[in-house]
C-alpha positions as CSV (number, residue, x, y, z in Angstrom):
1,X,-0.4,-40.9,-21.1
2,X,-0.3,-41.7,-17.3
3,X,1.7,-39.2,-16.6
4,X,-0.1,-36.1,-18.6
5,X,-3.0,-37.5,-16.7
6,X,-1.1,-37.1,-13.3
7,X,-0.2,-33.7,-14.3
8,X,-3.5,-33.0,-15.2
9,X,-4.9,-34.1,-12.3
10,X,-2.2,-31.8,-10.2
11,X,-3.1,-29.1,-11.8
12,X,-6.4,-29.4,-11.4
13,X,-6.2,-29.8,-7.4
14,X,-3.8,-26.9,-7.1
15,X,-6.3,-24.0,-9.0
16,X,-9.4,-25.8,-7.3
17,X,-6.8,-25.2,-4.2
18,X,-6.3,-21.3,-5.2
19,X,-10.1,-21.0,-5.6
20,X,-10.9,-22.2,-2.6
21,X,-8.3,-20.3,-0.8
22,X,-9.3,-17.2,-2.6
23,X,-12.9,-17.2,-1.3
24,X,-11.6,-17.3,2.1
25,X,-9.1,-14.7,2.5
26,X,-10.0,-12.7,5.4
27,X,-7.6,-12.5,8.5
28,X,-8.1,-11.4,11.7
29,X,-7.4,-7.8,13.2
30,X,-6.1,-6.8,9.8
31,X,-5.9,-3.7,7.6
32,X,-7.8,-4.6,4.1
33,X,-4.9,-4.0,1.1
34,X,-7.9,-2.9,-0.8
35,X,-10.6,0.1,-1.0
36,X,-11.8,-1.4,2.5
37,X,-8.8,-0.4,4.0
38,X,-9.6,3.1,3.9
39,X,-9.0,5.6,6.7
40,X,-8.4,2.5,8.5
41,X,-5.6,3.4,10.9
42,X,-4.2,0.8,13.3
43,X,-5.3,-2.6,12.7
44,X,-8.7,-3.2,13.8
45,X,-9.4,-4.8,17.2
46,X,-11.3,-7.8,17.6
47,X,-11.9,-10.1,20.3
48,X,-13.8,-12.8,18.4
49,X,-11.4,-15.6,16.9
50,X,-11.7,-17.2,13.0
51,X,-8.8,-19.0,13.7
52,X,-8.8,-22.8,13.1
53,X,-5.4,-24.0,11.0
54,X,-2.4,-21.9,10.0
55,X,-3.7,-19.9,7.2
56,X,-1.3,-17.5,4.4
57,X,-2.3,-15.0,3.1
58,X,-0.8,-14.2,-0.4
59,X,-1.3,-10.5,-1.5
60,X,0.9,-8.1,-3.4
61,X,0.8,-4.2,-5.1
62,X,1.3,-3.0,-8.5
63,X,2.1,1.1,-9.4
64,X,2.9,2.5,-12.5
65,X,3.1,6.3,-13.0
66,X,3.4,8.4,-16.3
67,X,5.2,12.0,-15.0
68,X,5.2,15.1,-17.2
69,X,7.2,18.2,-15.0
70,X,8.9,21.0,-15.5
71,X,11.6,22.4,-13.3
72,X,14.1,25.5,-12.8
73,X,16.4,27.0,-10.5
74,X,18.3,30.6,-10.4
75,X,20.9,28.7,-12.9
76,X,23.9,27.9,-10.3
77,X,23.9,24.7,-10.3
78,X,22.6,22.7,-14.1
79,X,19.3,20.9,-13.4
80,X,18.6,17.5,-15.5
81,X,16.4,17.5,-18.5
82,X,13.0,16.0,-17.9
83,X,10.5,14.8,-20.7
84,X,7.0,13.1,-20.3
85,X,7.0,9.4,-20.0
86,X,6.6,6.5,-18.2
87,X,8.6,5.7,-14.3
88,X,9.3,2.2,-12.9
89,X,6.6,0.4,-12.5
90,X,6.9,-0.7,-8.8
91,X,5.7,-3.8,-7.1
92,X,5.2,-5.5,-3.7
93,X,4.7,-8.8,-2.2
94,X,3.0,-9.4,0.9
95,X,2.8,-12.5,3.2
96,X,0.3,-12.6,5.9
97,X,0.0,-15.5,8.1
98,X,-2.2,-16.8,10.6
99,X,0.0,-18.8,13.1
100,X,-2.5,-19.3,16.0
101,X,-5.4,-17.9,18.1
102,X,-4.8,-14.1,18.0
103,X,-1.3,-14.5,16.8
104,X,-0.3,-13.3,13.2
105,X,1.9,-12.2,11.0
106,X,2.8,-10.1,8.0
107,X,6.1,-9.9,6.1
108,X,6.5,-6.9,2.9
109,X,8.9,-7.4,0.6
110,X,9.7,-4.7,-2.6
111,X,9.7,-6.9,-5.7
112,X,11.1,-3.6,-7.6
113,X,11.4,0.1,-6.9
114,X,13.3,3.2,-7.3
115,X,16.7,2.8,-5.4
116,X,16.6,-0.9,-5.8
117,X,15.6,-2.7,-9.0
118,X,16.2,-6.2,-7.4
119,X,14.0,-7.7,-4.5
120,X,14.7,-6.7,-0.7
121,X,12.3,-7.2,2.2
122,X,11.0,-4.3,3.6
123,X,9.6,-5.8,7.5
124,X,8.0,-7.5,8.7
125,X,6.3,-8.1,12.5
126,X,4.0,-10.5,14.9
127,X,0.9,-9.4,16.1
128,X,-0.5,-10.5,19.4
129,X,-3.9,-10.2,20.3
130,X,-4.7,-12.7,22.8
131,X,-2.4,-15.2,24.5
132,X,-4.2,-18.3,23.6
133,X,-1.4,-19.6,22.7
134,X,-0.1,-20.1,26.3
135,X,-3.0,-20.9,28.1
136,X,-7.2,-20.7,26.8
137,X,-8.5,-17.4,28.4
138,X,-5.2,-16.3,30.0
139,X,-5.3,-12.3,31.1
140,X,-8.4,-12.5,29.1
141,X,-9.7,-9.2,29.9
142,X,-6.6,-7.8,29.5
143,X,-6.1,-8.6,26.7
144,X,-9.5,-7.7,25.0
145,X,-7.8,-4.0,25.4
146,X,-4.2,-4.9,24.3
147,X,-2.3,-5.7,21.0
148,X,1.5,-6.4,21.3
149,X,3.5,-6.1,18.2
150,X,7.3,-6.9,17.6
151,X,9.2,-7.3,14.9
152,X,11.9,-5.4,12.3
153,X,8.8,-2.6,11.2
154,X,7.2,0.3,10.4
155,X,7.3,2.2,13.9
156,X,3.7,4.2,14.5
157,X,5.2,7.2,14.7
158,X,2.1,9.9,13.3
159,X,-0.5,8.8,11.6
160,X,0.4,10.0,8.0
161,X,2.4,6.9,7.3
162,X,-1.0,5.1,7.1
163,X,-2.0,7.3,4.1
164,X,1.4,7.2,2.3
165,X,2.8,5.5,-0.7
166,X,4.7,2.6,1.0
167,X,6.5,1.5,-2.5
168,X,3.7,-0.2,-4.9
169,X,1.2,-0.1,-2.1
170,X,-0.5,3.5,-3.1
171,X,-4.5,3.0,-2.7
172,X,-4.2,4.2,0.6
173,X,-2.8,8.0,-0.5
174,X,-5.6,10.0,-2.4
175,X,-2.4,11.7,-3.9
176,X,0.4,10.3,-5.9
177,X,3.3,11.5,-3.8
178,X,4.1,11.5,-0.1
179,X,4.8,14.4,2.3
180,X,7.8,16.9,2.1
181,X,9.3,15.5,5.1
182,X,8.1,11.6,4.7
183,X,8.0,10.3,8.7
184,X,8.9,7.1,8.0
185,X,11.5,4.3,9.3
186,X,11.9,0.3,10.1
187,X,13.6,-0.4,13.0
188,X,13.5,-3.6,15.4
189,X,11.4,-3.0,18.4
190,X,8.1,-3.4,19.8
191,X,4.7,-1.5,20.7
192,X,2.1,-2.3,23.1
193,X,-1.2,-0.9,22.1
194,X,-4.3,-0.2,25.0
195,X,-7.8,0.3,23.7
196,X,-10.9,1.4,25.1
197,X,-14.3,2.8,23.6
198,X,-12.6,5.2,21.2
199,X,-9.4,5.7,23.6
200,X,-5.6,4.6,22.6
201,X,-2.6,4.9,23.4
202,X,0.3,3.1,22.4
203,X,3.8,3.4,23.8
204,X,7.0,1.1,22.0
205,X,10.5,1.2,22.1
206,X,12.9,0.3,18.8
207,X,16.8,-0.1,19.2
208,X,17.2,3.0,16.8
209,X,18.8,1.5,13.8
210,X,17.5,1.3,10.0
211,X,20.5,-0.7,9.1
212,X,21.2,-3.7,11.9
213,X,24.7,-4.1,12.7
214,X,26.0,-5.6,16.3
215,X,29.1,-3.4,15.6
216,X,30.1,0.2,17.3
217,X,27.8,-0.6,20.4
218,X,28.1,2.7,21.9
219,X,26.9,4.9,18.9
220,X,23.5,4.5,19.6
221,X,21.0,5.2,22.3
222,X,16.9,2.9,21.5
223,X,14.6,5.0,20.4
224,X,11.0,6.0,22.2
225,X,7.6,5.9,20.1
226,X,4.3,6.4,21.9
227,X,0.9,7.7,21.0
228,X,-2.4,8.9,22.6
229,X,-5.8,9.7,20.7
230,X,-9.3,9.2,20.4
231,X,-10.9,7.5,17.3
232,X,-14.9,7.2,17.7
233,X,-17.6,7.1,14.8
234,X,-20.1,9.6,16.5
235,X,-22.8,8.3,14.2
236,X,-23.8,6.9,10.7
237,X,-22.5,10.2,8.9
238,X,-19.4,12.1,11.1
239,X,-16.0,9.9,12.5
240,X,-13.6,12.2,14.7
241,X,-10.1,11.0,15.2
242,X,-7.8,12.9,17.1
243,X,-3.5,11.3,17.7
244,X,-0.6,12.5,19.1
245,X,2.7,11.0,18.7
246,X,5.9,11.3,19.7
247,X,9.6,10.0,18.8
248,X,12.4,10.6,20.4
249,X,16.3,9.3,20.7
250,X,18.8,11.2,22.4
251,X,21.7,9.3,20.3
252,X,22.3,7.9,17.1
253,X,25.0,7.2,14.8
254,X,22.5,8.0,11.8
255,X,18.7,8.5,12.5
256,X,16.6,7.5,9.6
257,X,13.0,9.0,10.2
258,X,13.1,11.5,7.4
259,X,15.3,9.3,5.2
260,X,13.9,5.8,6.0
261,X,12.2,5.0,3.1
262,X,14.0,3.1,1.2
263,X,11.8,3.0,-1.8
264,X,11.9,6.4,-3.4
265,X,10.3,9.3,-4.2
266,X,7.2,9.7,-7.0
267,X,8.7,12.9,-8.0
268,X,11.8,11.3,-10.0
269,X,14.6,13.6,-10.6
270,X,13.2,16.5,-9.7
271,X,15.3,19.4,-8.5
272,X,18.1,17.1,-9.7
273,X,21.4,17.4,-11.2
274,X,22.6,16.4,-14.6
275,X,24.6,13.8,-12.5
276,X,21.8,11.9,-10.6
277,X,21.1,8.3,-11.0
278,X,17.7,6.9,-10.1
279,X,19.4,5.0,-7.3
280,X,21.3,7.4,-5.6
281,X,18.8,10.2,-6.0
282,X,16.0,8.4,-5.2
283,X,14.8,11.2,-3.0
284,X,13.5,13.7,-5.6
285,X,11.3,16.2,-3.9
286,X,11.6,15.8,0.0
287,X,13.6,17.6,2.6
288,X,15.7,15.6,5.3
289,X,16.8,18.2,8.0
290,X,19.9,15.9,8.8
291,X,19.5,15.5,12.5
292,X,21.6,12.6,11.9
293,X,22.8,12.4,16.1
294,X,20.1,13.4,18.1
295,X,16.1,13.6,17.2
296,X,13.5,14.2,18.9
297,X,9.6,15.1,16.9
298,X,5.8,15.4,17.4
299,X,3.2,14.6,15.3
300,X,-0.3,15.7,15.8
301,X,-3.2,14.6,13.4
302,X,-6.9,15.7,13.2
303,X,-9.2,13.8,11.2
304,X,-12.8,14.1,10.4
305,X,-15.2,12.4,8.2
306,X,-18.3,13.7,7.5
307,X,-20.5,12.0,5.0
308,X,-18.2,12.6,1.9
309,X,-16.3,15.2,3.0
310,X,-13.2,14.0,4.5
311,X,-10.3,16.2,6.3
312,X,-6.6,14.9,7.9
313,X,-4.0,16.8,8.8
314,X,-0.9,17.0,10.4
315,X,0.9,19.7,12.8
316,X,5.1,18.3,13.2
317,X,7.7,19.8,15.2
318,X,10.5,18.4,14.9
319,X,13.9,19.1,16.5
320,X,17.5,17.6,16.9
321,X,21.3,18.1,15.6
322,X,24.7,16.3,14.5
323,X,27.3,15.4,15.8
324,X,28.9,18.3,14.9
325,X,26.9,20.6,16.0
326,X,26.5,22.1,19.8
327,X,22.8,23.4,19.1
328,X,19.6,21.7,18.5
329,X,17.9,23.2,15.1
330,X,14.2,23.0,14.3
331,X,12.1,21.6,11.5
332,X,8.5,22.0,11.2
333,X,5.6,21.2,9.1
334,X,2.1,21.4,8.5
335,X,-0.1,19.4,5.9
336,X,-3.6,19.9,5.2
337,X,-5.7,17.0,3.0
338,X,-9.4,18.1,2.0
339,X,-11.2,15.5,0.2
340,X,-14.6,14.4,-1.2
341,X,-15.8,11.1,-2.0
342,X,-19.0,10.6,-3.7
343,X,-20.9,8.3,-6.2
344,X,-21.6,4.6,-5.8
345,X,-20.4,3.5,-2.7
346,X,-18.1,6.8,-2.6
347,X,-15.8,5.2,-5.6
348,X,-14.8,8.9,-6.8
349,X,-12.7,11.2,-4.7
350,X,-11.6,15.0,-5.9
351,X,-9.1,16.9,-3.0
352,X,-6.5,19.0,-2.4
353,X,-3.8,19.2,0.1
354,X,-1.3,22.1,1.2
355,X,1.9,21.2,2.5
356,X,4.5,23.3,4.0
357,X,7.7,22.7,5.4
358,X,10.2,25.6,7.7
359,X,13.6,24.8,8.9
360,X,17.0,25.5,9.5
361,X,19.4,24.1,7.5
362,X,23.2,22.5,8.6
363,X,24.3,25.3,7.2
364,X,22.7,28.3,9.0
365,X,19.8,28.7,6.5
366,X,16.0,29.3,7.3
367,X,14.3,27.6,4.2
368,X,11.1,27.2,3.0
369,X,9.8,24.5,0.9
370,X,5.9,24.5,-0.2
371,X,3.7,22.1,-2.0
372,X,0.3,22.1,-3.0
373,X,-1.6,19.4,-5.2
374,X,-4.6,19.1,-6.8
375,X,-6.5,16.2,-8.0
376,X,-8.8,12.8,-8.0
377,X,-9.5,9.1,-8.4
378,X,-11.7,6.8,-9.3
379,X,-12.0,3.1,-8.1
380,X,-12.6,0.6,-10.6
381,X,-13.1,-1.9,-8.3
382,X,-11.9,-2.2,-4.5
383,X,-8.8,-3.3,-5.5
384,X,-8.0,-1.3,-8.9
385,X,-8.2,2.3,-8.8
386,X,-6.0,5.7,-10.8
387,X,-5.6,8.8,-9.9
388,X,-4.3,12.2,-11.3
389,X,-3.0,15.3,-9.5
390,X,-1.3,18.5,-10.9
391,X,1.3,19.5,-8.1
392,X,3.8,22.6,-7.4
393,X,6.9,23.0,-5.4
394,X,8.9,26.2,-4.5
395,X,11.9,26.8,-2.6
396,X,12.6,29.7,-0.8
397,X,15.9,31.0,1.4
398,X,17.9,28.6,-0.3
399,X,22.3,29.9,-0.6
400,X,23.0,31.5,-4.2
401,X,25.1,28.6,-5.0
402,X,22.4,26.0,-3.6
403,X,20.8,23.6,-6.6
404,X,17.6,24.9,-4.5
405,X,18.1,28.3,-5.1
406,X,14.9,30.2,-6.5
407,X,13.8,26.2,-7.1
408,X,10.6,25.1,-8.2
409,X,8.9,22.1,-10.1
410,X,4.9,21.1,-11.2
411,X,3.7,19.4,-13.3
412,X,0.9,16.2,-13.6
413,X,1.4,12.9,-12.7
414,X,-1.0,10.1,-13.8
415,X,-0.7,6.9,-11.0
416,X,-2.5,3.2,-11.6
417,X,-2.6,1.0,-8.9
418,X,-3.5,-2.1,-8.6
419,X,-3.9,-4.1,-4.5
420,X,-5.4,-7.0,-3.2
């Protein structure tokens, strides 16, 4: 009896524990995982502190999709049946900590997703936003301008990445899949961030690799990430943002920034073979222009929010080769998101975005690959929403014998999502 007692008694301190901690789950400088998160770019800077004890945060993302598309090619090379059903539900888990006066930090790891089924961690990084932590009030002003992160991360190259899918984590993206050519990478490295009355600019340096490896020291050169903009909310209706960014390294033994996502596609098996796996084809959909060696690209991004009616684009020109080749090739691309939110606390959204990609290929082909989508959402709650888009993709100036020859897909894809 004394011991069901105990255990009683345990229990009851840990959920009164939970609720407790769960009324109090605000961080500083830090990106909501929820509808408040919004068109929220880089983490917000604040120079007033909350911080009193170590505090973690325990959060996580749920995604499940149901897919109906149709596909087709000139007949060269056998695409995979599809049918309409269900994909993997994918899920994140995220650890946020508060370690000491404007010093955090936030660890993702991918519970499940497309090219693994089996938990991996994704980054993670420290964020600096005062140096407290050496000495009350030291470079002070300095540092009411300045956030310093490091870690193994998500490099701010463009500003797209902040709208994207990133695995189970999809209430950010109005739409259910990410961009053609998906700007996205983890590398170790840091960024030093300078902000002043609307003003940033950011400059960072990584060591170039996705996968870590002290071996073959000579194979790669680090890699350069800055950005400069202007952010301001003009007044209570219009916001203006305006970034460019740049990324650059002048050698590599494999750069990753069109191939760095490690989760997959939403588009599964798309313009696939009869052959593919979900694993080793977990890039249905996107274009990598394989400038495995050398890399060099720039992002700009426009965004404006007036009342409901909310624009973000993104101008990329992109450039680089392998080692194989003597000649640098090009890669450009151009996306264009029109949305509008409205009802209660703008919980419904309806939009459409254009997105276009022009490159040459490794194998002396100009090719064109375009996308446009179509749909909405709806918001349950802040941290519960779905969303529905029809989408199309051609491909154009493709070889005869490509799998991409005369290629297209559309279809609709239903997404839930669930953050917090």
């Amino acid at each position: 009896m004394k011991t069901t007692i105990s255990k009683l008694i345990f229990a009851a301190i840990m959920v009164s524990g939970l609720f407790v901690t769960a009324q109090d789950r605000n961080l500083d400088n830090y990106r909501q995982p929820s509808k408040d998160g919004i068109n929220v770019f880089e983490a917000p800077k604040d120079t007033v502190s909350t911080f009193e004890n170590v505090k973690v945060r325990v959060g996580g993302a749920f995604a499940l999709q149901f897919q109906a598309f149709d596909h087709e090619n000139s007949g060269a090379v056998e695409l995979k049946e599809l049918g309409d059903n269900f994909n993997l539900a994918t899920a994140n888990l995220d650890l946020d900590v508060a370690l000491a006066d404007g010093v955090g930090m936030h660890l993702r790891t991918y519970l499940s997703s497309r090219h693994h089924t089996e938990p991996y961690v994704k980054g993670g990084y420290f964020q600096i936003d005062n140096l407290n932590f050496i000495s009350p009030g030291f470079m002070e002003d300095l540092m009411k301008k300045v956030t310093i992160k490091v870690g193994h991360m998500e490099l701010n190259y463009g500003d797209g990445h902040f709208r994207r899918s990133d695995n189970a984590m999809a209430l950010y993206n109005p739409f259910v899949g990410n961009y053609i050519m998906d700007a996205f990478t983890t590398e170790v490295g840091g960024e030093v961030y300078y902000r002043d009355n609307g003003f940033i600019a950011m400059v960072g340096l990584s060591n170039g690799k996705l996968n870590q490896s002290a071996t073959s020291p000579d194979t790669t050169d680090p890699s350069v990430i800055a950005k400069l903009g202007y952010d301001k909310q003009i007044n209570d209706d219009l916001r203006f943002r305006l970034t460019g960014s740049l990324y650059q390294t002048n050698k590599s033994s494999r750069t990753y920034l069109y191939a760095g996502d490690r989760a997959g596609s939403r588009y599964y098996f798309v313009m696939e073979d009869t052959d593919a796996t979900s694993s080793d084809n977990f890039r249905s959909g996107r274009f990598d222009p394989g400038f495995s060696n050398k890399l060099s690209s720039i992002m700009i991004n426009p965004f404006v929010k007036y009342k409901g009616l909310e624009f973000f684009g993104a101008l990329e020109f992109s450039s680089g080769k392998t080692t194989a080749e003597t000649e640098n090739r090009t890669a450009n691309q151009f996306v264009g998101e029109l949305l509008y939110r409205f009802g209660q606390n703008e919980n419904f959204y309806v939009g459409t975005r254009y997105n276009s990609v022009s490159a040459e290929t490794t194998d002396g082909y100009d090719v064109d690959i375009n996308r446009f989508n179509i749909g909405g959402g709806l918001f349950f709650t802040k941290n519960v929403m779905a969303k529905l888009e029809y989408v199309s993709q051609t491909y154009d100036g493709y070889d005869a014998t490509s799998i991409y020859n005369d290629g297209k897909f559309n279809g609709i894809m239903l997404e839930a999502v669930i953050s917090f």
